[in-house]
N, CA, C and O atoms as CSV, one atom per row, in Angstrom:
chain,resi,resn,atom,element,x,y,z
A,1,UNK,N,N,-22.210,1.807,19.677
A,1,UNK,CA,C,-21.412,1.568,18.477
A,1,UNK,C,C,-20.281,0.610,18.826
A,1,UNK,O,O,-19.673,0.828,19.874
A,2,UNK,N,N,-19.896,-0.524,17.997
A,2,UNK,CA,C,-19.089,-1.345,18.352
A,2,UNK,C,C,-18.199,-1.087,17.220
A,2,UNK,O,O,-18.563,-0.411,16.258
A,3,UNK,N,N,-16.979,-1.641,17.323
A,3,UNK,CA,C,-15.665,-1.290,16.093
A,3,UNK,C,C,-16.265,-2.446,14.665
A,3,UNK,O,O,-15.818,-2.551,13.523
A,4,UNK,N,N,-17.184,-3.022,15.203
A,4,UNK,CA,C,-17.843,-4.031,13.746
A,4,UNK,C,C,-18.355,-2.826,13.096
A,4,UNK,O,O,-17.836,-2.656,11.993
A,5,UNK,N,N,-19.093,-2.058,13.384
A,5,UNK,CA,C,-19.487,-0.767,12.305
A,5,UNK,C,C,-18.288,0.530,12.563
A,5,UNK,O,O,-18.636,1.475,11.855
A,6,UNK,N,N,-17.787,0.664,12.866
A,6,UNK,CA,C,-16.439,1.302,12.760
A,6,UNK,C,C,-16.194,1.690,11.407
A,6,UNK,O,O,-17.069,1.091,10.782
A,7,UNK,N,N,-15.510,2.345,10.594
A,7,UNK,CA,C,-14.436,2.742,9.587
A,7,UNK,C,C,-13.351,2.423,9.723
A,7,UNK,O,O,-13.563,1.915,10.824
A,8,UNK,N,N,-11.815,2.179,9.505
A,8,UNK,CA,C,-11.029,2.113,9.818
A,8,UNK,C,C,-9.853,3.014,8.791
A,8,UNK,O,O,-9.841,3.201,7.575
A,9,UNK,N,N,-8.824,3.495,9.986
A,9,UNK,CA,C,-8.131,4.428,9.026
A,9,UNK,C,C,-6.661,3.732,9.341
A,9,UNK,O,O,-6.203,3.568,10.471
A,10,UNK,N,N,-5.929,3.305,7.916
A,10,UNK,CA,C,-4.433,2.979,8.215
A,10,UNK,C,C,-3.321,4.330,8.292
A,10,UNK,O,O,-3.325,5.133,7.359
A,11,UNK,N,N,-2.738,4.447,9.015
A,11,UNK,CA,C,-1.902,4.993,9.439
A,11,UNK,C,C,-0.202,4.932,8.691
A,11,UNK,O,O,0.344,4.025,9.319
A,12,UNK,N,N,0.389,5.256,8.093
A,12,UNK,CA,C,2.020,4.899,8.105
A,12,UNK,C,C,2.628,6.632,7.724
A,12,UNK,O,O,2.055,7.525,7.100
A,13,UNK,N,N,3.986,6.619,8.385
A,13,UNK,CA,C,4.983,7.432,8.417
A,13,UNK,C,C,5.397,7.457,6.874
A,13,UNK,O,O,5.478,6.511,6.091
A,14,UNK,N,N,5.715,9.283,6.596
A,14,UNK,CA,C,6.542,9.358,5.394
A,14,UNK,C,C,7.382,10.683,5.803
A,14,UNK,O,O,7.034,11.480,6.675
A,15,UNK,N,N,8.608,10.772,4.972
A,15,UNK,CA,C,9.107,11.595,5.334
A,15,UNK,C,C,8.927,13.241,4.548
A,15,UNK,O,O,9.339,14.338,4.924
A,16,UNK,N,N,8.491,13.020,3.874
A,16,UNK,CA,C,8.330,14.131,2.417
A,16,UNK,C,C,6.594,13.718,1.756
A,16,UNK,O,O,6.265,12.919,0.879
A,17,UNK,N,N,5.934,14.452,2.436
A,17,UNK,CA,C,4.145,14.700,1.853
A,17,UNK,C,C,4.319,14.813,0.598
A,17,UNK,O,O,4.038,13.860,-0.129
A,18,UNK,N,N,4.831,16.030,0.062
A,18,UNK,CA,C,4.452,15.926,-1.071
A,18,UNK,C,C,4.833,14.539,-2.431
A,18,UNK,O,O,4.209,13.901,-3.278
A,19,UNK,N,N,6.187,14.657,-1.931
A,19,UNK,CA,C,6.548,12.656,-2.560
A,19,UNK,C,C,5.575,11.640,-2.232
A,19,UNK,O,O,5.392,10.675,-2.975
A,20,UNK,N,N,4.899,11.824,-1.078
A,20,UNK,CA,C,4.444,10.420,-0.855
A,20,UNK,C,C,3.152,11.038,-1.414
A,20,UNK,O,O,2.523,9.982,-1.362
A,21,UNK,N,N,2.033,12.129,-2.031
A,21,UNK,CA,C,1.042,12.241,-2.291
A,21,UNK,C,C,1.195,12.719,-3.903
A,21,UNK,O,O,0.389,13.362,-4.575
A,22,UNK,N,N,2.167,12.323,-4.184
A,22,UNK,CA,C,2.616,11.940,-5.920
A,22,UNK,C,C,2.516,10.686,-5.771
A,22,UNK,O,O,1.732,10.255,-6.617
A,23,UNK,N,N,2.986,9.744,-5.005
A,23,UNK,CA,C,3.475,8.170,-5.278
A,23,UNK,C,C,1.750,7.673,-5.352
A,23,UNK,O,O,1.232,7.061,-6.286
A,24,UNK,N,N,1.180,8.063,-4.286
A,24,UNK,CA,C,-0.113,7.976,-3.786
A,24,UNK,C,C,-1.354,7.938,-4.741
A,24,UNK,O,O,-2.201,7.075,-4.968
A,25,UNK,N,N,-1.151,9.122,-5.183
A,25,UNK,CA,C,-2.139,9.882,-6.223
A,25,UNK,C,C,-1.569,9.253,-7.586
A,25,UNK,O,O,-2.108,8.184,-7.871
A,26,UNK,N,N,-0.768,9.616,-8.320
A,26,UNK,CA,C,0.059,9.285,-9.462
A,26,UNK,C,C,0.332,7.669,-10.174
A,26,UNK,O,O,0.052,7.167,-11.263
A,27,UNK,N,N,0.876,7.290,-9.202
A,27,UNK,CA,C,1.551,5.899,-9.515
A,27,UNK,C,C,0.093,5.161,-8.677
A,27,UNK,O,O,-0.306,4.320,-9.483
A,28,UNK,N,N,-0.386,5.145,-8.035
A,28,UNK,CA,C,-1.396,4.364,-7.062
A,28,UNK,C,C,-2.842,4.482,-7.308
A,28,UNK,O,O,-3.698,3.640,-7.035
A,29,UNK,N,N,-3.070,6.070,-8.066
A,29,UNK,CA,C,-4.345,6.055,-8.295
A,29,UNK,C,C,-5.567,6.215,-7.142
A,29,UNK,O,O,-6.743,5.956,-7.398
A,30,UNK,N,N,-5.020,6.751,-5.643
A,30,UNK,CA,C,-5.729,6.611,-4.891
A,30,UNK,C,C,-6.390,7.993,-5.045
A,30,UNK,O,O,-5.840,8.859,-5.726
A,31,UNK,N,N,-7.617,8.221,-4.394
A,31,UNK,CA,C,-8.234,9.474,-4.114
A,31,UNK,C,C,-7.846,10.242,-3.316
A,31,UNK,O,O,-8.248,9.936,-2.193
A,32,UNK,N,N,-7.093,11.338,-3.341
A,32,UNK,CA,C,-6.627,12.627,-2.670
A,32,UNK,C,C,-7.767,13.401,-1.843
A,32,UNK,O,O,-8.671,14.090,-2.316
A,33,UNK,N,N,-7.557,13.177,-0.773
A,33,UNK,CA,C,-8.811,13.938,-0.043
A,33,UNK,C,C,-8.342,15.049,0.450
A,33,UNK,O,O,-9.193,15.905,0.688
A,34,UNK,N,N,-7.160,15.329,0.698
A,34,UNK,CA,C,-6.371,16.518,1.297
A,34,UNK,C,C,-5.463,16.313,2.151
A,34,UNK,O,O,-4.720,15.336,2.059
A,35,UNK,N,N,-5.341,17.473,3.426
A,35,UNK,CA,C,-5.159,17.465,3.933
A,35,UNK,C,C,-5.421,17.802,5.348
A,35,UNK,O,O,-6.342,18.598,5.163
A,36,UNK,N,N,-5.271,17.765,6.577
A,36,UNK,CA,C,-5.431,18.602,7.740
A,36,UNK,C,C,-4.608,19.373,8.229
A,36,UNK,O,O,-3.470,19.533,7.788
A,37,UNK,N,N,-5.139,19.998,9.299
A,37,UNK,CA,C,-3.769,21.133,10.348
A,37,UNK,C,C,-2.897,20.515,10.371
A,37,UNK,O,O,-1.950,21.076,9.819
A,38,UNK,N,N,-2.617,19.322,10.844
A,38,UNK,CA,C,-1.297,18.330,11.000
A,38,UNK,C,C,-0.532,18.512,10.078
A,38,UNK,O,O,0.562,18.939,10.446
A,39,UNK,N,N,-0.672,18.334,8.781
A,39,UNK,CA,C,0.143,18.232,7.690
A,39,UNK,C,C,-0.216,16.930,6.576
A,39,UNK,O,O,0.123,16.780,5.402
A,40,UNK,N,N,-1.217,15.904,7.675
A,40,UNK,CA,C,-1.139,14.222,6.978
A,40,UNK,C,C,-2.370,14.737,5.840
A,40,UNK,O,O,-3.223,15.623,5.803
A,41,UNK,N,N,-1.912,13.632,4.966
A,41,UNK,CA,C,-1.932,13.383,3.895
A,41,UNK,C,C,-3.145,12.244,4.146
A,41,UNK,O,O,-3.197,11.258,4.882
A,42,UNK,N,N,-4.369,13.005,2.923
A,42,UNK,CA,C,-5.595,11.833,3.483
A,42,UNK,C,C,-6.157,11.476,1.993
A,42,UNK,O,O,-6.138,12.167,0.975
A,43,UNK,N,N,-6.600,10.329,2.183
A,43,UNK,CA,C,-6.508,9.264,0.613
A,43,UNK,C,C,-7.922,8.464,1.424
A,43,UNK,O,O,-7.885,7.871,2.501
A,44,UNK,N,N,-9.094,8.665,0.552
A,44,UNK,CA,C,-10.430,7.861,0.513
A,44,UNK,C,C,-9.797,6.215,-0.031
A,44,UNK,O,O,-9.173,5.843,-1.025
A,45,UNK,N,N,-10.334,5.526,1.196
A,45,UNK,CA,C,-10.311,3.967,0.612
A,45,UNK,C,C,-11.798,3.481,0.700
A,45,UNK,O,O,-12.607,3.938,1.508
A,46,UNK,N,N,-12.087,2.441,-0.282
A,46,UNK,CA,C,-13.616,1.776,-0.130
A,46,UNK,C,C,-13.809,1.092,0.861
A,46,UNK,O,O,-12.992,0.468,1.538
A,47,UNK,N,N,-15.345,1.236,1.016
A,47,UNK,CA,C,-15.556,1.082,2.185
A,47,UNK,C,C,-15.776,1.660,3.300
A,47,UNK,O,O,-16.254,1.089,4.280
A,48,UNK,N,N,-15.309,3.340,3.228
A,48,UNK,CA,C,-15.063,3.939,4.591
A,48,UNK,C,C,-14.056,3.926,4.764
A,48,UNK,O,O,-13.736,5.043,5.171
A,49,UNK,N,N,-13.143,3.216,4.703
A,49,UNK,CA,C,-11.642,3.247,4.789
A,49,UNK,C,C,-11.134,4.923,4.719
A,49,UNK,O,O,-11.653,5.984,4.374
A,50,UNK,N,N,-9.840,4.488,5.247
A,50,UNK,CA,C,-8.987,6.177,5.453
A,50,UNK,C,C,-7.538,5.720,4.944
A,50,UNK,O,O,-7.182,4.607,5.331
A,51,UNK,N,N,-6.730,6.378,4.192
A,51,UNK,CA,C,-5.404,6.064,4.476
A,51,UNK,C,C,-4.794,7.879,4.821
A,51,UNK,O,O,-5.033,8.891,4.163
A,52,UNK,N,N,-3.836,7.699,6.283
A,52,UNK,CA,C,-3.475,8.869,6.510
A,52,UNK,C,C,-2.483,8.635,6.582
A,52,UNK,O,O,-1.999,7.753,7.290
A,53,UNK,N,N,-1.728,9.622,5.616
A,53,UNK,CA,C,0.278,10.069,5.829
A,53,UNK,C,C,0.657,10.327,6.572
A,53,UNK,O,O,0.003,11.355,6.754
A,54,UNK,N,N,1.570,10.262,7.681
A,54,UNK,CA,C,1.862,10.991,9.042
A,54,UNK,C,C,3.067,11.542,8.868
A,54,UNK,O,O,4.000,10.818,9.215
A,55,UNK,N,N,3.431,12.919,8.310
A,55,UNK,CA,C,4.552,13.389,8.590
A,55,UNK,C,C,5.846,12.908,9.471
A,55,UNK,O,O,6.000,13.811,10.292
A,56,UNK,N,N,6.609,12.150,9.635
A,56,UNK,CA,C,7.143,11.391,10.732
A,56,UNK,C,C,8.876,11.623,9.847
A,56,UNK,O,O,9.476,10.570,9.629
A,57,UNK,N,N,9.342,12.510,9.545
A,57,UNK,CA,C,11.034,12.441,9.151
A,57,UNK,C,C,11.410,11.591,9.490
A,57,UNK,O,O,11.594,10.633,8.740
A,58,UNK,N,N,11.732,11.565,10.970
A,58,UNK,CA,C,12.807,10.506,11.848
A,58,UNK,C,C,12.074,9.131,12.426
A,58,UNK,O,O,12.388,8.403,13.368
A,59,UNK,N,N,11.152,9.078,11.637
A,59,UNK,CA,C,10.328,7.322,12.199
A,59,UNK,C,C,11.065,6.158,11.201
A,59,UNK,O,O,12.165,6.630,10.913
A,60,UNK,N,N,10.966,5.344,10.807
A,60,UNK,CA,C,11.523,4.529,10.123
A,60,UNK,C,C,9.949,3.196,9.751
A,60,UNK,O,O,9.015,2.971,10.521
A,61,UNK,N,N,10.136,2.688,8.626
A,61,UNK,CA,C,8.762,2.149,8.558
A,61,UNK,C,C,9.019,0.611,9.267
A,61,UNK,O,O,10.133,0.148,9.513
A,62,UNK,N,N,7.817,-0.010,9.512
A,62,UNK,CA,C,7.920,-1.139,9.989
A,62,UNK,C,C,8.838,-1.811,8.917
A,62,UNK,O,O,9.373,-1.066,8.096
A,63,UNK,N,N,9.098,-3.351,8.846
A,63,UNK,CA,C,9.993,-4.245,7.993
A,63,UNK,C,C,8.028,-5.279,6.940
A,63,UNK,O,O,7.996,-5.968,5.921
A,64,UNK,N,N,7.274,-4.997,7.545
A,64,UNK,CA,C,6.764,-6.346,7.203
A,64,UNK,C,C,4.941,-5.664,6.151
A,64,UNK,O,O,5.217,-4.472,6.012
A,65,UNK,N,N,4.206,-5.765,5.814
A,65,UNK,CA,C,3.503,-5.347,5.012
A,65,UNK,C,C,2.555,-4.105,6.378
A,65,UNK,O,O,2.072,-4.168,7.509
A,66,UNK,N,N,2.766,-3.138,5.296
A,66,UNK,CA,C,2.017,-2.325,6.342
A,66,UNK,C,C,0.311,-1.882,6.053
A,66,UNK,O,O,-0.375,-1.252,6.857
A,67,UNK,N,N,-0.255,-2.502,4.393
A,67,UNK,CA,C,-1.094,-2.454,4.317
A,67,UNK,C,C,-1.345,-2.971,3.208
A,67,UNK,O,O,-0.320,-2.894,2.532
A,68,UNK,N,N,-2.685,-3.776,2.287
A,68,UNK,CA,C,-2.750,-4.723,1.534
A,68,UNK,C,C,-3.984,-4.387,0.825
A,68,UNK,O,O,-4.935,-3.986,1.496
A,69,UNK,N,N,-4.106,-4.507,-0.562
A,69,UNK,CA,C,-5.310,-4.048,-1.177
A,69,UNK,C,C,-5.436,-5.714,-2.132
A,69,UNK,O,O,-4.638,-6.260,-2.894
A,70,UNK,N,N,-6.757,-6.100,-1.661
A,70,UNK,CA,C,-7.302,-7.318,-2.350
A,70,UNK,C,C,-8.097,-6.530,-3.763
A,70,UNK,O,O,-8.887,-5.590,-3.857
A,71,UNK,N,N,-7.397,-7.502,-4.817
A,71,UNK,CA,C,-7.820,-6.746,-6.146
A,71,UNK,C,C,-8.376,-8.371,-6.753
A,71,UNK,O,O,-7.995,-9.488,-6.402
A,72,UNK,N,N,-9.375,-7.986,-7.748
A,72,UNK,CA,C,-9.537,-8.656,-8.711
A,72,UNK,C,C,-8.633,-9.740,-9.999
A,72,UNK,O,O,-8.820,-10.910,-10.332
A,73,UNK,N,N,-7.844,-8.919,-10.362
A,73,UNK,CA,C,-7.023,-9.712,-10.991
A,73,UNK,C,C,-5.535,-9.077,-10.853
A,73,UNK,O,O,-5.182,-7.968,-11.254
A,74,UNK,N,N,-4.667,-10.156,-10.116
A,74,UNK,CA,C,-3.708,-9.524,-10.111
A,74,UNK,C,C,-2.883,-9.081,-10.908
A,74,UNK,O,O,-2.500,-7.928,-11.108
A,75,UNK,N,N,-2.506,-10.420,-11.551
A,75,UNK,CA,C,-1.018,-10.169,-13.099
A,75,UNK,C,C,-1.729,-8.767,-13.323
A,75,UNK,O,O,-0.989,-7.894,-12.869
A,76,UNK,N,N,-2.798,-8.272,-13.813
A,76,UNK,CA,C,-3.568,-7.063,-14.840
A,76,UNK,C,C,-2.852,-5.832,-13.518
A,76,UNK,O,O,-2.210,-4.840,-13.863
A,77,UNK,N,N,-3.115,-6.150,-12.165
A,77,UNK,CA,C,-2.973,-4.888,-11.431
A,77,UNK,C,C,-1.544,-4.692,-11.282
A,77,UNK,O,O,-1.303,-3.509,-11.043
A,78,UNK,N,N,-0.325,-5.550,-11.346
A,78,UNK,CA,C,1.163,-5.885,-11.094
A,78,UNK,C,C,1.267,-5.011,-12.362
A,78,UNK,O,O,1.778,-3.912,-12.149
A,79,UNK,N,N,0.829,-5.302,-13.854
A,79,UNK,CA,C,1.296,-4.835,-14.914
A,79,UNK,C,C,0.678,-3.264,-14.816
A,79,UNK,O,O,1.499,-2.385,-15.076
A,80,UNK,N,N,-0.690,-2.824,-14.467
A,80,UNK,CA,C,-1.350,-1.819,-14.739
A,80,UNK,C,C,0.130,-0.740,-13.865
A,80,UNK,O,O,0.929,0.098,-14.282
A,81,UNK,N,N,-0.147,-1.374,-12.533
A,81,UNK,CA,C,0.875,-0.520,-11.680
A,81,UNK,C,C,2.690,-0.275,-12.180
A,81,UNK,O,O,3.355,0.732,-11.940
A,82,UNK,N,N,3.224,-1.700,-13.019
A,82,UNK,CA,C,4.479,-1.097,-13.418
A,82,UNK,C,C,4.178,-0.655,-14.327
A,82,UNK,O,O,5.272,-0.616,-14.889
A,83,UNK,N,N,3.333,-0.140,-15.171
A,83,UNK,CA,C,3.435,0.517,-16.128
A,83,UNK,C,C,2.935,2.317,-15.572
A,83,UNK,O,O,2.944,3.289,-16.327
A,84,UNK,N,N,2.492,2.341,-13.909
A,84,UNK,CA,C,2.977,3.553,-13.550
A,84,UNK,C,C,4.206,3.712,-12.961
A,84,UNK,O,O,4.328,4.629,-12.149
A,85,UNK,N,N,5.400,2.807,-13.274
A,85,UNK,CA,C,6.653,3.430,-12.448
A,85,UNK,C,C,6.488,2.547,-11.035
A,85,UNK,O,O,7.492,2.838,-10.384
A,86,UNK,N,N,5.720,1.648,-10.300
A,86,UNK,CA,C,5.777,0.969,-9.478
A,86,UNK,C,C,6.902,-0.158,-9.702
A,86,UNK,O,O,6.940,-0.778,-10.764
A,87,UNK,N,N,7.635,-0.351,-8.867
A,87,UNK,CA,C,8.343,-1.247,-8.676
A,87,UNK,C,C,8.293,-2.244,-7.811
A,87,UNK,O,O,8.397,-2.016,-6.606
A,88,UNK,N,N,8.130,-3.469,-8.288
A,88,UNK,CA,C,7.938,-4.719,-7.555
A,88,UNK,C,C,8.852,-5.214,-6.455
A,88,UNK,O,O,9.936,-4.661,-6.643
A,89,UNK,N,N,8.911,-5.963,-5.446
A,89,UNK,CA,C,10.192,-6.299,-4.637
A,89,UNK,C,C,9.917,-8.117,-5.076
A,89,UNK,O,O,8.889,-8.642,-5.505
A,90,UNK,N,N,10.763,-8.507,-4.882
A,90,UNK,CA,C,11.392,-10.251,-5.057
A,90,UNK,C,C,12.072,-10.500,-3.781
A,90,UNK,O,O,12.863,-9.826,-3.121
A,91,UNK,N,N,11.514,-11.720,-3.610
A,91,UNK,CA,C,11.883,-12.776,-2.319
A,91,UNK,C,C,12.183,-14.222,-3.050
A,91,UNK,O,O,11.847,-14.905,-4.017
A,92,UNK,N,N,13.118,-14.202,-1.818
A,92,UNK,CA,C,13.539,-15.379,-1.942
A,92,UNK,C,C,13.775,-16.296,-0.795
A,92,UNK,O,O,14.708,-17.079,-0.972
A,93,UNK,N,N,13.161,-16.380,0.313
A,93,UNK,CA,C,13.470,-16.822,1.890
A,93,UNK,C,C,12.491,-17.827,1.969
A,93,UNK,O,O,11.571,-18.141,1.214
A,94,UNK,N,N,12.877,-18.252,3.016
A,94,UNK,CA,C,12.202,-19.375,3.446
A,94,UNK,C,C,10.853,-19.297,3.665
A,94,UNK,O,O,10.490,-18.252,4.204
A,95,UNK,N,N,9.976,-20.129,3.394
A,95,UNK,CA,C,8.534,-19.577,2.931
A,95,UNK,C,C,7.761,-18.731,2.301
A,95,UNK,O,O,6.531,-18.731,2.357
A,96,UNK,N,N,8.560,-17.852,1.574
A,96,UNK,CA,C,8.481,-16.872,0.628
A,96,UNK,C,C,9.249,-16.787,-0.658
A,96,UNK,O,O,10.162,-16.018,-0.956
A,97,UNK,N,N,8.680,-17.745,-1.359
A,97,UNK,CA,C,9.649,-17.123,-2.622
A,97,UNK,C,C,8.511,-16.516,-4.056
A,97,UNK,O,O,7.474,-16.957,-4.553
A,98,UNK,N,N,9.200,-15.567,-4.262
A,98,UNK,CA,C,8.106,-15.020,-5.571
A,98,UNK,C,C,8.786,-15.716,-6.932
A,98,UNK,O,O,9.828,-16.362,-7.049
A,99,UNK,N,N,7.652,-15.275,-8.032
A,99,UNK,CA,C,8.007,-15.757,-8.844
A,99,UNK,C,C,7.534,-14.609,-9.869
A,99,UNK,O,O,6.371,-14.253,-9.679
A,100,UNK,N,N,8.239,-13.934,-10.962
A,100,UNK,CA,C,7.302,-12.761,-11.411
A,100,UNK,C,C,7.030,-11.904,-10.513
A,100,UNK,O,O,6.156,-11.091,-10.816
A,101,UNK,N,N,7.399,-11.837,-9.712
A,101,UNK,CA,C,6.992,-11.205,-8.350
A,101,UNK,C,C,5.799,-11.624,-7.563
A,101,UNK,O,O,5.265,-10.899,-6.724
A,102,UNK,N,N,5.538,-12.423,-7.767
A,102,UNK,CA,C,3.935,-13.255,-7.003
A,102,UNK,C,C,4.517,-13.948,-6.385
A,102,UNK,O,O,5.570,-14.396,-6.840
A,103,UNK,N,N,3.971,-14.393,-4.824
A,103,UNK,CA,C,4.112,-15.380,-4.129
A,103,UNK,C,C,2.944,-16.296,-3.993
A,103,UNK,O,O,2.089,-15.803,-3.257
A,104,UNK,N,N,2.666,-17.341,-4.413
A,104,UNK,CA,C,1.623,-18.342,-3.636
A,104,UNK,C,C,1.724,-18.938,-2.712
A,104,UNK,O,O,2.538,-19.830,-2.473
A,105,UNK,N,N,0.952,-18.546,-2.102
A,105,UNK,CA,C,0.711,-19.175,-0.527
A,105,UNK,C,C,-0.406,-20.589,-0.636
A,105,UNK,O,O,0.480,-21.032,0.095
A,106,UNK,N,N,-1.000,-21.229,-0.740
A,106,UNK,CA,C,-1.910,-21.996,-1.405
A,106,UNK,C,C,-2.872,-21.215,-2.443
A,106,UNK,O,O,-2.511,-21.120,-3.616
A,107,UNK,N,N,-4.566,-20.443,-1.850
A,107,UNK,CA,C,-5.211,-19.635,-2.931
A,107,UNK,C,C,-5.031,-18.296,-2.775
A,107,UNK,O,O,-5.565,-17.452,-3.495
A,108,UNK,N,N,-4.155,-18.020,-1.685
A,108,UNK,CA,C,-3.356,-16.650,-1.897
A,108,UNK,C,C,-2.258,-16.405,-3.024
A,108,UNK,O,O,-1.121,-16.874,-2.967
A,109,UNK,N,N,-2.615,-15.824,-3.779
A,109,UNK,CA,C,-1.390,-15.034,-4.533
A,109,UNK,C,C,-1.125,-13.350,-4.377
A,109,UNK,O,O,-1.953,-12.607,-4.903
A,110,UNK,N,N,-0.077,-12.815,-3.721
A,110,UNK,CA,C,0.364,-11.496,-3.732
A,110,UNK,C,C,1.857,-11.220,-3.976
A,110,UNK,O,O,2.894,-11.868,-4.126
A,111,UNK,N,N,1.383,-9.712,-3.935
A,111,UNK,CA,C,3.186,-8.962,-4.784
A,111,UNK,C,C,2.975,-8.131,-3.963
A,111,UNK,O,O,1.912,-7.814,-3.429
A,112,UNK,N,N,4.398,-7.584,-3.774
A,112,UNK,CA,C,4.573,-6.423,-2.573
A,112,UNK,C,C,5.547,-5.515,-3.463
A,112,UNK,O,O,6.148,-5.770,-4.506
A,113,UNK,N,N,5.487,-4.449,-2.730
A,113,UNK,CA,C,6.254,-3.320,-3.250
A,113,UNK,C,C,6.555,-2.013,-2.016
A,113,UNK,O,O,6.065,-2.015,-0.887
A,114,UNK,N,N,7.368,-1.077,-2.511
A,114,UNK,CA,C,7.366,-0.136,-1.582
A,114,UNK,C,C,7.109,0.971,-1.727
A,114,UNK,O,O,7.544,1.486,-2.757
A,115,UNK,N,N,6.318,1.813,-0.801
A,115,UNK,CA,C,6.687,3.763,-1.181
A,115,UNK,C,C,7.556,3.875,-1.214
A,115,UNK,O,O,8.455,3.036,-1.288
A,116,UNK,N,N,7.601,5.424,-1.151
A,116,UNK,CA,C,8.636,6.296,-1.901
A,116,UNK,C,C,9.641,6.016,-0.122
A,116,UNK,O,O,10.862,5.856,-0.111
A,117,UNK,N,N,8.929,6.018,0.946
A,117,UNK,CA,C,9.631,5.802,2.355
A,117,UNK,C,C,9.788,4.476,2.745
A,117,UNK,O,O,9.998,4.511,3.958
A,118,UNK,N,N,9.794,3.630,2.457
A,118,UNK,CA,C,9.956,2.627,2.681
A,118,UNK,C,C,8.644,1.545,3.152
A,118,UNK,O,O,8.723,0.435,3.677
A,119,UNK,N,N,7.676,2.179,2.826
A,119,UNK,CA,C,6.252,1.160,3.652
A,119,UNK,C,C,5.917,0.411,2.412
A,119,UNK,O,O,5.810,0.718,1.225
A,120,UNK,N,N,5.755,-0.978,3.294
A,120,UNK,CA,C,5.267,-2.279,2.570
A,120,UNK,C,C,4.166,-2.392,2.460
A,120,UNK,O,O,3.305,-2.691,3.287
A,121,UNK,N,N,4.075,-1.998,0.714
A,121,UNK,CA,C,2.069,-2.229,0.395
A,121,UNK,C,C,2.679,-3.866,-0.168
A,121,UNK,O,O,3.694,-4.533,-0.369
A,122,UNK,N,N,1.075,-3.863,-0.227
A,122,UNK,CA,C,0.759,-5.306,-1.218
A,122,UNK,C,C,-0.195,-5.410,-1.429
A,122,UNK,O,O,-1.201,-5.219,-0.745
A,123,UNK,N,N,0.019,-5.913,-2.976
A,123,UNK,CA,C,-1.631,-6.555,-3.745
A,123,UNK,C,C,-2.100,-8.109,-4.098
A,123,UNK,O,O,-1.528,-8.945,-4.797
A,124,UNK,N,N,-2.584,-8.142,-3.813
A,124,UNK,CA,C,-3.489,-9.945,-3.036
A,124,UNK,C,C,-4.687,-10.163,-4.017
A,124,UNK,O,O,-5.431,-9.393,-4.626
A,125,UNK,N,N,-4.550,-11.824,-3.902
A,125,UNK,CA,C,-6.157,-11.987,-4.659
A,125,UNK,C,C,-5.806,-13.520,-4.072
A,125,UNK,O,O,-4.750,-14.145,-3.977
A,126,UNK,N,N,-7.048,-13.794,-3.762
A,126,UNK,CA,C,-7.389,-15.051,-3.613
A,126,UNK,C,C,-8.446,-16.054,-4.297
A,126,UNK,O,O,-9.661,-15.860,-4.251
A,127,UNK,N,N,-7.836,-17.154,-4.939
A,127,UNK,CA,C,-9.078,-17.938,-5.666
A,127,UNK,C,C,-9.948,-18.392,-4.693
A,127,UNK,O,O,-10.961,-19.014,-5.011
């Protein structure tokens, strides 16, 4: 078995499960798979994919996107999602500036946002 047929499971720190498997479930729409002995918090992604919560109080999240969901149409998924209470983040830095909250990169366009702990999702589409 090589990691080309692999699954892959993303990993990020939250401090409060049950907040982050409201934000998760609720506002995100992901599939609630449960939980384990640990405590983490497990969410079916396509594909095989995993997303696991890691109980972590005193971790702090990275600064930079900690995980990215390529969607179909974005403006529709930016609006679908603030109209669950998601809140968009805005840039303005050097090589990053949004607009509406979209950044284009050439046929990249994405919007970022945060959990309830501070981890940087984002939603992407490319022409």
């Amino acid at each position: 078995m090589s990691l080309n047929d692999s699954s892959v499971a993303v990993m990020l720190p939250i401090s409060d499960p049950d907040r982050a498997q409201k934000f998760y479930t609720d506002q995100l729409g992901l599939p609630y798979a449960g939980s384990n002995e640990q405590g983490e918090q497990l969410f079916r992604l396509p594909g095989g994919a995993q997303l696991v919560l890691l109980p972590r109080p005193d971790e702090k999240p990275l600064g930079s996107t900690a995980m990215s969901f390529e969607v179909a149409d974005l403006d529709a998924e930016i609006a679908d999602l603030e109209g669950r209470g998601v809140a968009f983040e805005d840039y303005d830095l050097p090589g990053l500036k949004t607009e509406n909250h979209v950044a284009t990169q050439g046929p990249l366009r994405a919007a970022w946002f945060l959990d309830p702990d501070g981890n940087v999702l984002c939603v992407h589409h490319t022409d």
